[in-house]
N, C-alpha and C positions, 0 to 999 in steps of 0.2 A: 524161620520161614515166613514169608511174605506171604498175608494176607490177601486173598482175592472179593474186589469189589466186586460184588454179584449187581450192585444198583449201575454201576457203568457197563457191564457185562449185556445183560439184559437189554439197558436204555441201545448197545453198540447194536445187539441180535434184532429191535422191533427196527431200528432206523435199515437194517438190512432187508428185512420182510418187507417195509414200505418199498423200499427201490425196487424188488423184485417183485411185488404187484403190481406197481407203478409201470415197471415196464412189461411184464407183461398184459397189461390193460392196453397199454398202448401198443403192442404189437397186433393183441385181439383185434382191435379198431382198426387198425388200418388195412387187415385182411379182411373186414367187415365188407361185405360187397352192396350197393345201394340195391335197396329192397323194396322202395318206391318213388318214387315222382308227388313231388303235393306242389300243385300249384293252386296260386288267390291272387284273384286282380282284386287291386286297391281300390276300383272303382268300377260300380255295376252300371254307370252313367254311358257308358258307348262299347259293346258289346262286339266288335270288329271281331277279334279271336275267341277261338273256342278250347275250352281245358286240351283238347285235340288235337286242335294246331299247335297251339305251345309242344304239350308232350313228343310231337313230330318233330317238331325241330330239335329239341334235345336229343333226342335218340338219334337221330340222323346224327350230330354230331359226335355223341359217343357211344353210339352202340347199343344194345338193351341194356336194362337198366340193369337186369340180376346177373352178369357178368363181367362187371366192372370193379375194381375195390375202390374203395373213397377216398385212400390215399393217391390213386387215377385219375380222378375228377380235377381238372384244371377252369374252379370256378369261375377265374376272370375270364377263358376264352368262353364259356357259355357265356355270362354276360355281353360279354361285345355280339355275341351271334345273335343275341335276342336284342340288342341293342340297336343293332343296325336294320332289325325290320320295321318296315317304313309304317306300320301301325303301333309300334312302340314307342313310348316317351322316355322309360328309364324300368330298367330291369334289375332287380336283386336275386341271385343263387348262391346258396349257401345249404354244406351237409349239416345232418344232426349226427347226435350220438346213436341212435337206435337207426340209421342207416338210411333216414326218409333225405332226399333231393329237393329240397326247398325252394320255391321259386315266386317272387312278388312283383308282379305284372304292373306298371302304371302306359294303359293305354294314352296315343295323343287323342288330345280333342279338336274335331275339324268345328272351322267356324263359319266357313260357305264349299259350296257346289259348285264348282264352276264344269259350263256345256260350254263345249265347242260343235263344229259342224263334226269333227272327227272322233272327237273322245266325251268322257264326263269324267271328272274327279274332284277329290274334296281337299282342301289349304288348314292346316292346321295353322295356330296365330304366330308361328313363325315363317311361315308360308313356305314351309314344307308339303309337296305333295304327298297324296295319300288316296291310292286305289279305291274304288268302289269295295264292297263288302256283300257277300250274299248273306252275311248272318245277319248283318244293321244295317238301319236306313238312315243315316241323322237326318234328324229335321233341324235342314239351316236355311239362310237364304241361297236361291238358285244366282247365279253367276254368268250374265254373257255378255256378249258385246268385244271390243279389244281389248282385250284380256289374255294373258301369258303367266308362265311360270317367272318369265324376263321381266314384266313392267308392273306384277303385281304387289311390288314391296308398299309402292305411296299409297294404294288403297286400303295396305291391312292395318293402317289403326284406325280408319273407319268400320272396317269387317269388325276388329275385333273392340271397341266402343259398343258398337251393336250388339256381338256378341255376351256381353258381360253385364248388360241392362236389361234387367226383370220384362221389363215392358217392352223397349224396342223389340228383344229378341225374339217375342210372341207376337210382333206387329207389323217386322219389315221381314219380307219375303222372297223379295229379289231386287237384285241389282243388275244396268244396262249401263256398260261401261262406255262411251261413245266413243268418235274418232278422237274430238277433240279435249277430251281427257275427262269432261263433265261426267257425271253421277246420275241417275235417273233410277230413283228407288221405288218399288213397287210395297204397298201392306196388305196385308188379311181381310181389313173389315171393310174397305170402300173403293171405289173405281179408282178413285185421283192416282194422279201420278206424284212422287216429290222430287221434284227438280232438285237438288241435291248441289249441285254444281262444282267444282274440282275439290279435290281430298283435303281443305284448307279451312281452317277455323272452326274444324269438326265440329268439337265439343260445344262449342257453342251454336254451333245449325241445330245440333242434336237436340238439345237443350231449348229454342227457339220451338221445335214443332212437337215437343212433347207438350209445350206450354199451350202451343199450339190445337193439340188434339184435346186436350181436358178441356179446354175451353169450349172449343168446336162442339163435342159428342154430346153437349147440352142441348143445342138448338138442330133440330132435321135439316137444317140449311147445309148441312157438311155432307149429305148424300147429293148435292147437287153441284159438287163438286168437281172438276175435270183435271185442277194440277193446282199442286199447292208450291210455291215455289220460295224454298229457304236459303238461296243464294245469298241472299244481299242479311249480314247479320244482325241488321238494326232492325229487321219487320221479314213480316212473313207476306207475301201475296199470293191470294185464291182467284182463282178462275173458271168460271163457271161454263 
């Protein structure tokens, strides 16, 4: 009579108990019905949505939360739904195991204001528009003059140059786009205006009247200022 291996017998019965835990963990889980909503934006810097709005939009799209099972949740369409509101830059949704609805917010950042006689709205640096907000105000520069959603591509890497420099960004406070396509930027600390002149050699006008202003802010002669004009990028001229 033929001996019976208990040591394979045994090793056959735990690899059987694993698969039927195994699967029933995973049937558990997926009649797991989502038990909450967590959302975090990645960044407290513009404050456009509120946990509220988010949580609305979700639910709108699939219903309350404690009546759905997880195996339900069709994470990429929530994505794209929070992806395509136009105060969103890139949204991540993902379940857990204990049934929470995960969601990781990265708001756009606007980098001007633009007024018209009809509307007011803010340009993120791809100059996507982007609604007023009653929760945030950014403080960027304001925006008028001939200006469009259509013609405002040549001006965003001057907006967003600005944008991205310590000092401009707390020093220029509006822009007047004129007919003929010239610049006319407004700052915080003194009357002058800076002639600015078409969207061309930026970096280097930039550069010109920053050099411009540390020099200036030494002598009181810069309050007596009327327009500082960085058009021309060999030299800066004042006018009193």
């Amino acid at each position: 009579m033929k001996k019976i291996n208990w040591h394979t017998v045994r090793l056959i019965f735990v690899v059987f108990v694993m698969i039927f835990l195994f699967a029933f963990s995973l049937k558990r889980n997926s009649e797991r019905k989502i038990s909450k909503i967590d959302i975090k934006f990645e960044s407290n810097e513009n404050m456009f949505l509120t946990h509220e709005m988010v949580n609305n939009l979700l639910i709108q799209k699939f219903g309350g939360a404690s009546t759905i099972q997880k195996d339900k949740v069709d994470l990429n369409t929530l994505e794209a739904v929070l992806d395509d509101h136009e105060m969103i830059e890139k949204a991540q949704v993902f379940s857990t195991i204990d049934g929470f609805l995960s969601t990781r917010i990265t708001q756009k950042t606007p980098i001007v204001r633009v007024i018209t006689d009809d509307e007011s709205y803010y340009l993120d640096s791809k100059g996507n528009r982007m609604s007023l907000s009653e929760n945030f105000s950014a403080r960027v520069p304001l925006v008028t003059g001939e200006i469009s959603e259509r013609n405002c591509k040549p001006f965003l890497f001057l907006f967003n140059e600005i944008k991205k420099d310590d000092f401009l960004s707390k020093n220029i406070t509006g822009a007047q786009i004129m007919t003929s396509g010239n610049v006319v930027l407004t700052n915080r600390s003194y009357d002058y205006k800076i002639v600015f002149g078409k969207p061309i050699n930026v970096e280097k006008k930039l550069k010109n009247y920053k050099a411009f202003f540390q020099h200036a802010i030494k002598d009181t002669v810069i309050k007596s200022y009327k327009e500082v004009n960085v058009m021309f990028t060999q030299q800066v001229v004042c006018k009193k």
